[in-house]
C-alpha positions as CSV (number, residue, x, y, z in Angstrom):
1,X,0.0,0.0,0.0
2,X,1.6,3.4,-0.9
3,X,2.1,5.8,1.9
4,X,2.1,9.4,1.7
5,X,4.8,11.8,0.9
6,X,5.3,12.3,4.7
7,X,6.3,8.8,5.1
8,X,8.9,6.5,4.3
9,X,9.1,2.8,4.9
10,X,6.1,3.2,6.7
11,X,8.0,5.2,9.4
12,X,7.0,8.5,10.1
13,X,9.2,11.3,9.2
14,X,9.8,15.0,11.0
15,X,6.3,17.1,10.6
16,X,3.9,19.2,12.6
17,X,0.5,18.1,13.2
18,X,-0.4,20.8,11.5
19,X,1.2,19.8,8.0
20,X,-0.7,16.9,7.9
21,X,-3.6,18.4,8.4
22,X,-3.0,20.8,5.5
23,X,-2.3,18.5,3.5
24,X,-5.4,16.4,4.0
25,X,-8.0,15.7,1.5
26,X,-10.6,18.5,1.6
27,X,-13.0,17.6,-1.1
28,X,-14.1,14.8,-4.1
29,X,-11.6,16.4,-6.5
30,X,-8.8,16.0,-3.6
31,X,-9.6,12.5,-3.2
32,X,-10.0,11.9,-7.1
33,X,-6.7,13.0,-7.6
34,X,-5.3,10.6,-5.1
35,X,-7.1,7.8,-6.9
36,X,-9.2,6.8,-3.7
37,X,-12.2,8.2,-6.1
38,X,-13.0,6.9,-9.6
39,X,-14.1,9.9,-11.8
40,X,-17.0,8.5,-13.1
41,X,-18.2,8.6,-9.8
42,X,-16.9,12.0,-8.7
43,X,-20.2,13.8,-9.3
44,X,-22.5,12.1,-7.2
45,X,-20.1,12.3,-4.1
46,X,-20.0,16.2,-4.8
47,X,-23.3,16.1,-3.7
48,X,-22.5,14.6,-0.9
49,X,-20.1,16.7,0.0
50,X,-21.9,19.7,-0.5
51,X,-24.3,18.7,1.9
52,X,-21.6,17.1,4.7
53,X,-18.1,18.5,4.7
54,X,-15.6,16.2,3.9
55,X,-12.1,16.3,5.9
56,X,-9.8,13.3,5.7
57,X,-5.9,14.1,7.0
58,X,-2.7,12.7,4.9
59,X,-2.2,10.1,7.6
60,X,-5.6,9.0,7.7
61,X,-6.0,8.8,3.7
62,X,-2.8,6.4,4.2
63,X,-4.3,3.7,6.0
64,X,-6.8,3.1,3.3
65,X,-6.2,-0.4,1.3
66,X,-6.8,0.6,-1.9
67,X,-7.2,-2.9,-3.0
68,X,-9.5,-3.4,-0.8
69,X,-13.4,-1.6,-1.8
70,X,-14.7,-2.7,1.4
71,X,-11.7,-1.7,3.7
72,X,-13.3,-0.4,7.3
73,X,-10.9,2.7,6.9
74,X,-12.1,3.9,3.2
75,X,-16.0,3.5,5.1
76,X,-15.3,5.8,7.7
77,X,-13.6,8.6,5.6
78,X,-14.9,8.8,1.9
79,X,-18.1,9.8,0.8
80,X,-20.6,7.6,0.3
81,X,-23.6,8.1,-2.0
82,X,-26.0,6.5,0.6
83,X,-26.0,9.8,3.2
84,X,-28.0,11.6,0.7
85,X,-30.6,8.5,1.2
86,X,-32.1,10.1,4.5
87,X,-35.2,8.1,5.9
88,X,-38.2,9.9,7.7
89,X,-37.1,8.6,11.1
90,X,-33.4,10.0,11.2
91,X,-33.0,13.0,13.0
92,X,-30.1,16.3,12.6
93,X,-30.3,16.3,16.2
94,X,-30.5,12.7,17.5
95,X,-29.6,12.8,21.1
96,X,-31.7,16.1,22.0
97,X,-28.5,18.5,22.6
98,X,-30.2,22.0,21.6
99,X,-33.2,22.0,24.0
100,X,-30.2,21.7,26.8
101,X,-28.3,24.1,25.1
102,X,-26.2,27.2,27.1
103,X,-24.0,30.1,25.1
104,X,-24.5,27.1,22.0
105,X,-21.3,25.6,23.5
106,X,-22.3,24.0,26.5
107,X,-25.1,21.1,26.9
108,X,-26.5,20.2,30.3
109,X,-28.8,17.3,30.1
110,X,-27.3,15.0,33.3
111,X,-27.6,16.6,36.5
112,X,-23.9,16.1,37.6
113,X,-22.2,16.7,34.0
114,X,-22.4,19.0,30.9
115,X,-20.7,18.7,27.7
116,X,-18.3,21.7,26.3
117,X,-18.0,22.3,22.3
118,X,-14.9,24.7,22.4
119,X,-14.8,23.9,18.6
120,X,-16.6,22.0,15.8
121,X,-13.8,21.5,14.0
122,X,-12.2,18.1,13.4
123,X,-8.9,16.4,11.9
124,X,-11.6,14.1,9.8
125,X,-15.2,14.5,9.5
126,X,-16.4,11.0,10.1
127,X,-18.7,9.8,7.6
128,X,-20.8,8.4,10.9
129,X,-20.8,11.1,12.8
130,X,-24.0,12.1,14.8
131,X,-23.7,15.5,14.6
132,X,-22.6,15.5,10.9
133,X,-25.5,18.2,10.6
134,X,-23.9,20.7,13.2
135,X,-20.3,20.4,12.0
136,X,-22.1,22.0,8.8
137,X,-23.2,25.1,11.3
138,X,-21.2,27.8,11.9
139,X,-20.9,27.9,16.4
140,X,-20.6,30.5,18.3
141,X,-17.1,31.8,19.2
142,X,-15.5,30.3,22.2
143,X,-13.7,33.0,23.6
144,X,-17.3,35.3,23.1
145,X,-19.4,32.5,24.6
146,X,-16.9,31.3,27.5
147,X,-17.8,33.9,30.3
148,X,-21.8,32.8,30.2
149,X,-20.6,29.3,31.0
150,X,-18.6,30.0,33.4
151,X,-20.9,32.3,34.7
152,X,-24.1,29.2,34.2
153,X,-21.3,26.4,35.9
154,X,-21.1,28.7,38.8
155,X,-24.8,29.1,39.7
156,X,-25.0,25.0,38.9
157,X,-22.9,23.6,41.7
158,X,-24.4,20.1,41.0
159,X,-22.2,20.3,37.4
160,X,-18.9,18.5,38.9
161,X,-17.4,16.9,35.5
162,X,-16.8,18.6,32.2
163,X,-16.7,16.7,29.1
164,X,-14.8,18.9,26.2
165,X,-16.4,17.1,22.9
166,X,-16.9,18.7,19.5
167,X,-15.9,18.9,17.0
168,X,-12.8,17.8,18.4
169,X,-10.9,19.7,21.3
170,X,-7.3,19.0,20.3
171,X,-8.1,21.3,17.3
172,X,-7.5,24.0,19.8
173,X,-3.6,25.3,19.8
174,X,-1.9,24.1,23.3
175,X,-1.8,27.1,24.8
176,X,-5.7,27.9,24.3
177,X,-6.8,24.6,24.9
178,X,-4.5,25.1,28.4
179,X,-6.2,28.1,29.0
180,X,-9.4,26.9,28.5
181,X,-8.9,23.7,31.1
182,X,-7.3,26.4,33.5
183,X,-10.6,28.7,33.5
184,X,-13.1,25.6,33.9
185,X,-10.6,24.0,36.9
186,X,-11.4,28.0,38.5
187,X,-15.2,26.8,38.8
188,X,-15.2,25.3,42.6
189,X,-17.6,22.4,41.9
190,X,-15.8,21.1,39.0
191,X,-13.8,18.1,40.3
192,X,-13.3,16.5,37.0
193,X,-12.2,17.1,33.4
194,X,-13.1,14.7,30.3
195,X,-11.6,14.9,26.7
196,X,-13.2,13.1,23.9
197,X,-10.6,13.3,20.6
198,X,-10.2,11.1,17.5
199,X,-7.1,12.7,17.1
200,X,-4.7,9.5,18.5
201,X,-7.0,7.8,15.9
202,X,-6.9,10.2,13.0
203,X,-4.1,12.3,13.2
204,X,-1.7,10.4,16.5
205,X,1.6,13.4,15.7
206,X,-1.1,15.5,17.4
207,X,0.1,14.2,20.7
208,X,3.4,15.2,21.7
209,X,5.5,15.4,25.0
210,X,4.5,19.2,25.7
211,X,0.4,18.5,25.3
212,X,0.6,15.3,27.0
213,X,2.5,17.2,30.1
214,X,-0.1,19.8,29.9
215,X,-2.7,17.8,30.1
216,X,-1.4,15.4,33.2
217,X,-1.7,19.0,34.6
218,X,-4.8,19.2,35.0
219,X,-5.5,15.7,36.5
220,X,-8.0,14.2,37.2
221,X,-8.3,14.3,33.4
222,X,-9.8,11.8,31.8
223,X,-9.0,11.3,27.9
224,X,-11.5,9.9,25.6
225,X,-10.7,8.4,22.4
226,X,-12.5,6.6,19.6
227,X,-10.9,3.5,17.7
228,X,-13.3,1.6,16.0
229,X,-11.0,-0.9,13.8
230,X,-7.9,-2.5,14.4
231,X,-6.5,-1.5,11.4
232,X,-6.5,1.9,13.5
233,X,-4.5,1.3,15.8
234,X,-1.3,1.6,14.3
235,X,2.9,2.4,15.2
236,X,1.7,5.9,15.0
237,X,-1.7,5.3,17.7
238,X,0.3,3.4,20.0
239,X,2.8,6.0,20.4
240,X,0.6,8.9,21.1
241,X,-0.9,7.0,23.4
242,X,2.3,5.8,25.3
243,X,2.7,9.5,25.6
244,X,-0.4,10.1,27.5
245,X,-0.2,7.2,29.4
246,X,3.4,7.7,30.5
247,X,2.2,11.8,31.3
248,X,-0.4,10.0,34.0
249,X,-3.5,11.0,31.4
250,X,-5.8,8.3,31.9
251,X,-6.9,6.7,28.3
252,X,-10.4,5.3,27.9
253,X,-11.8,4.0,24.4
254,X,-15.4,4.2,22.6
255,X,-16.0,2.5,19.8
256,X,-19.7,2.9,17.9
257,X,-20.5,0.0,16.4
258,X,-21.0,0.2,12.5
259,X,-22.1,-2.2,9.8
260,X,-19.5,-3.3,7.5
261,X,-17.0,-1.3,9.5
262,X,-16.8,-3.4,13.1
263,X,-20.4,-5.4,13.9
264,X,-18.5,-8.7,14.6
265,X,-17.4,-10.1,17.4
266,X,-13.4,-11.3,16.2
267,X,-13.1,-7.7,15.1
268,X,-14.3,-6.0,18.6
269,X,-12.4,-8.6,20.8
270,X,-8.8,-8.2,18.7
271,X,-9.8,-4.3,18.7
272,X,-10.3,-4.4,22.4
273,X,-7.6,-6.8,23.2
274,X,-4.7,-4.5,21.5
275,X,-6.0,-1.7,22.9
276,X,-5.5,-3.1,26.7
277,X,-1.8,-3.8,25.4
278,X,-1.4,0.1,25.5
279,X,-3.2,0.3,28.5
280,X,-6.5,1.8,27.1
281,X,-9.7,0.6,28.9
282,X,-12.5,-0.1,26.2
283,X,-15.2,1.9,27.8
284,X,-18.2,2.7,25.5
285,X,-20.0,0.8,22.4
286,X,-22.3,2.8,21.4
287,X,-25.0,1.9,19.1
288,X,-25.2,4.1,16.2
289,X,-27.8,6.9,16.6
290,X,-30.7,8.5,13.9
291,X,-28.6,10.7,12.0
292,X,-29.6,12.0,9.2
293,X,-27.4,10.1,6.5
294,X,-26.0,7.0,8.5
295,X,-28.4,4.3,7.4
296,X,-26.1,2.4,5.7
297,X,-23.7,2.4,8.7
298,X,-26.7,0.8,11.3
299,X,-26.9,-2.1,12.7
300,X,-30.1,-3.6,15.0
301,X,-29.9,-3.7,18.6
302,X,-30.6,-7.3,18.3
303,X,-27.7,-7.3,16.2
304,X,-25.5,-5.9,18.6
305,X,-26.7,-7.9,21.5
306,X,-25.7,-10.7,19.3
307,X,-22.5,-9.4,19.0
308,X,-22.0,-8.4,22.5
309,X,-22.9,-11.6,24.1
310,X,-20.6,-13.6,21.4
311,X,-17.7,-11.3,23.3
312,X,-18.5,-12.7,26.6
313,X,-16.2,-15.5,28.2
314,X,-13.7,-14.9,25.3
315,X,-12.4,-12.1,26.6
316,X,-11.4,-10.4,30.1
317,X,-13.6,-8.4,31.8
318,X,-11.0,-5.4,31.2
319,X,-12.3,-5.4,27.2
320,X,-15.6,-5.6,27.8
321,X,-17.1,-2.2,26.8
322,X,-20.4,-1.1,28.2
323,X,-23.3,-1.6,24.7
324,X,-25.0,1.9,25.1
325,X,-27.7,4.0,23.7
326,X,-28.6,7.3,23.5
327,X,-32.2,7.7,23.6
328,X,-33.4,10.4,20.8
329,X,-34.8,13.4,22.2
330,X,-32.2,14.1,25.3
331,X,-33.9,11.2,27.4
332,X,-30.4,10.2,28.6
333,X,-28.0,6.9,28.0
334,X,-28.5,3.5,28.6
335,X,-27.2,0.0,28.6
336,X,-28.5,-2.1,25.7
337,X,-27.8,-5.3,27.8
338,X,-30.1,-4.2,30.8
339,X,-33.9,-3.7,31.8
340,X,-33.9,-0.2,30.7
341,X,-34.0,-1.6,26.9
342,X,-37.1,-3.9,26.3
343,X,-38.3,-5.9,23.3
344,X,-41.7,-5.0,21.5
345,X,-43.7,-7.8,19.7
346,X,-42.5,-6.3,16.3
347,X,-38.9,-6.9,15.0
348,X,-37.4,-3.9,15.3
349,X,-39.9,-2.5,18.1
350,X,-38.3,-1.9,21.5
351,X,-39.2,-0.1,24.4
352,X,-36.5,2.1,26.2
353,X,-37.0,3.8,30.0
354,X,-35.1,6.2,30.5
355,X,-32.2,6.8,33.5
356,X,-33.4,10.4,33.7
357,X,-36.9,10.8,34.2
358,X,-38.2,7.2,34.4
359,X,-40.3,7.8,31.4
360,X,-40.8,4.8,28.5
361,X,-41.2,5.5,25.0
362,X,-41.3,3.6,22.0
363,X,-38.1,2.9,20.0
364,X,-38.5,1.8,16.3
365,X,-36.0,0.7,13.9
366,X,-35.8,-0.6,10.2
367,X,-34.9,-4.6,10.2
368,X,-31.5,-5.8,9.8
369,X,-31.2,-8.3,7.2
370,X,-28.4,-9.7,9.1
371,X,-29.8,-10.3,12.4
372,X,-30.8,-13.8,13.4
């Protein structure tokens, strides 16, 4: 498989984070030109892109098998013609973030937590991704919105954990993103931090010596990544994450589990498995939500559960993520695997309570030819 320009012999060569970036693949023509995109089919995918950004970084783009049509890496990053196939029951805002919205940056929609945007920007715009609609949207600045959340985290005591998602925090240059931590740690009730980032993922020369050392400053820090394939977690990953670990940054994993990409149980456990060997704790599988655009990524929650329970007894208890699901409409998270998630008499009917008010409402999905 050729590698990029920045590479040689598959080892990694003296450049900024930043370098990759810019030399990333920003649109079809990009991608055309790298022959990761027949021409004949250039067209249609401008559509696509036109409607949801596309992003992909050099080192990214060079983990695709381009022998390979159905490789889980060309999936998650190209375009596909199937997000323009929207069905009536996918939502832009699947999880319910804007009625629990504050300065647009900040959600509040557990009593103890609240999630902080400080960017929508990303090192690759998933083709999954659940807020695919928002990255679209232009947010508010952080540095204009910042003083009303601090102000609302100080009148909401019972907020004790931050969780910096996006977009993708590590966007932010060091010193901002330092800043930024420095200001919310200020807030007396706030006793932890969280950072979800693809970065060790997408773009691993990211993490460096100085960010790592910043972050283990502001311990406890929690740091939230997102490998869904094997074939992710590279040289590159696992030094990026030695980094962090070595720092004293705590590394936890979620996965979403997506059709053709991961739903199988050999894939998850060898995922899972290497990720413990760098001492990252698979934490969340999280059943895709409906986003506008993803059909072709779902898979059933009796598909999953099939998949989870296949994981059980072969592997330790360390690799066993938690199978979650985020019920539309803000009603909170739960565990596929438990009472809050209940089968209907329909395939594809379920009935989900949710941890935040107790209320149950109906949850209906389109059959997966694949489930048993």
């Amino acid at each position: 498989m050729p590698l990029s320009p920045e590479f040689r012999d598959g080892v990694r060569i003296k450049a900024t984070w930043s370098r990759h970036l810019l030399k990333g693949a920003r649109d079809v023509e990009a991608l055309v030109a790298r022959g990761l995109v027949l021409p004949e089919d250039a067209l249609a995918l401008t559509r696509v892109a036109e409607r949801y950004e596309v992003l992909v970084s050099d080192y990214y783009l060079s983990l695709i098998d381009r022998d390979d049509p159905a490789c889980p890496i060309r999936k998650q990053a190209i375009p596909d013609k199937a997000e323009l196939d929207e069905r009536p029951f996918e939502l832009k805002d699947p999880i319910g973030d804007a009625a629990h919205t504050v300065a647009g940056i900040l959600v509040h929609r557990y009593p103890d937590r609240a999630l902080l945007f400080p960017t929508f920007r990303c090192p690759m715009f998933c083709r999954y991704c659940f807020r695919k609609v928002a990255l679209n949207d232009e947010p508010p600045r952080l540095r204009e919105a910042l003083p009303e959340v601090l102000r609302y985290l100080n009148d909401h005591p019972e907020i004790e954990e931050i969780i910096l998602s996006g977009g993708d925090p590590l966007m932010l240059a060091d010193d901002l993103l330092d800043e930024l931590l420095t200001q919310l740690r200020s807030v007396p009730s706030i006793r932890r931090l969280r950072l979800h980032t693809r970065f060790p993922v997408t773009l691993p020369m990211r993490v460096d010596g100085a960010l790592a050392a910043m972050l283990a400053r502001h311990r406890p820090l929690y740091l939230v990544t997102h490998f869904n394939h094997p074939k992710e977690v590279t040289t590159e990953a696992r030094t990026a994450v030695k980094l962090l670990v070595d720092a004293g940054v705590t590394v936890l994993n979620q996965s979403v589990l997506l059709a053709e990409v991961n739903d199988d149980a050999v894939v998850l456990a060898s995922l899972n498995t290497q990720l413990l060997d760098v001492q990252v704790r698979p934490y969340y599988l999280h059943h895709p939500d409906l986003t506008v655009g993803t059909s072709h990524f779902r898979v059933s929650l009796s598909r999953g559960l099939q998949i989870v329970r296949a994981l059980r007894g072969r592997l330790t208890g360390l690799a066993w993520p938690t199978y979650v699901l985020d019920i539309p409409g803000g009603l909170g998270k739960v565990p596929v695997d438990s009472d809050f998630v209940q089968r209907g008499l329909e395939p594809g009917h379920w009935f989900l309570r949710s941890p935040l008010t107790g209320a149950v409402v109906e949850y209906r999905e389109p059959p997966d030819p694949r489930s048993k």
